[in-house]
C-alpha positions in Angstrom: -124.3 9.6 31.0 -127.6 11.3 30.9 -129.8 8.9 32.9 -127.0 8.8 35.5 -127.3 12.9 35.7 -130.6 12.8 35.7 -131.7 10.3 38.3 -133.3 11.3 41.5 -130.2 12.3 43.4 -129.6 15.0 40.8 -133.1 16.4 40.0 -134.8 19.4 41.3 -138.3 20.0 41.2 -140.0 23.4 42.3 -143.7 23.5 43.4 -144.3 27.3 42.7 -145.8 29.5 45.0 -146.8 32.8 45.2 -143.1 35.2 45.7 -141.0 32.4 44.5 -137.8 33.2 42.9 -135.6 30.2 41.3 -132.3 31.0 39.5 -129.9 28.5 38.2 -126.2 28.3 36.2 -127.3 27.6 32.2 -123.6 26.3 31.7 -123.9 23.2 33.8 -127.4 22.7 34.1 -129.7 20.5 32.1 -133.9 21.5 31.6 -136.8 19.8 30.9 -140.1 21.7 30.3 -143.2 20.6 32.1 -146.8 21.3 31.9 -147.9 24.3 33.2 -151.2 26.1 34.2 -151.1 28.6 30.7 -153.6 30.6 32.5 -151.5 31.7 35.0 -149.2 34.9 34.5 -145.5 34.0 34.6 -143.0 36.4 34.7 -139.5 35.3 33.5 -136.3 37.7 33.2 -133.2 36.9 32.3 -130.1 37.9 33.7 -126.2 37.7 31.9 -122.7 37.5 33.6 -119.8 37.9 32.1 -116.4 37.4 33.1 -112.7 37.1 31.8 -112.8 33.8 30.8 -115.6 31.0 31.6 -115.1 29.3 35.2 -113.2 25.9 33.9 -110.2 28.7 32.5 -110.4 30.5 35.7 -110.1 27.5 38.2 -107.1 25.9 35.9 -108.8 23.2 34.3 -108.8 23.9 31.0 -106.4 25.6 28.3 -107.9 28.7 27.1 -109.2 28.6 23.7 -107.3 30.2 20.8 -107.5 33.7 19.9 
């Protein structure tokens, strides 16, 4: 399953430049760290969401958990 989600059809790669701005959905998403220039600055913030229940509940496709 993995090497199928992660061939070439699936895979993003960024080339950073200066202003860039990349988000992406941790709960259905897959990383891999990469080398990096450590002498560059890089500024990372992290952002939360939070809903009534996670999207799978919403859209019907799972049973909620138990309480």
């Amino acid at each position: 399953m993995i090497a199928f989600a992660t061939g070439p059809q699936f895979v993003y790669r960024h080339r950073w430049t200066v202003g860039d701005i990349v988000m992406w959905d941790n709960r259905c998403t897959m990383h891999r760290g990469r080398p990096y220039d450590d002498t560059q600055r890089r500024v990372l913030h992290r952002t939360t969401v939070s809903d009534i229940a996670n999207t799978l509940e919403q859209t019907g496709l799972v049973a909620p958990a138990a309480a």
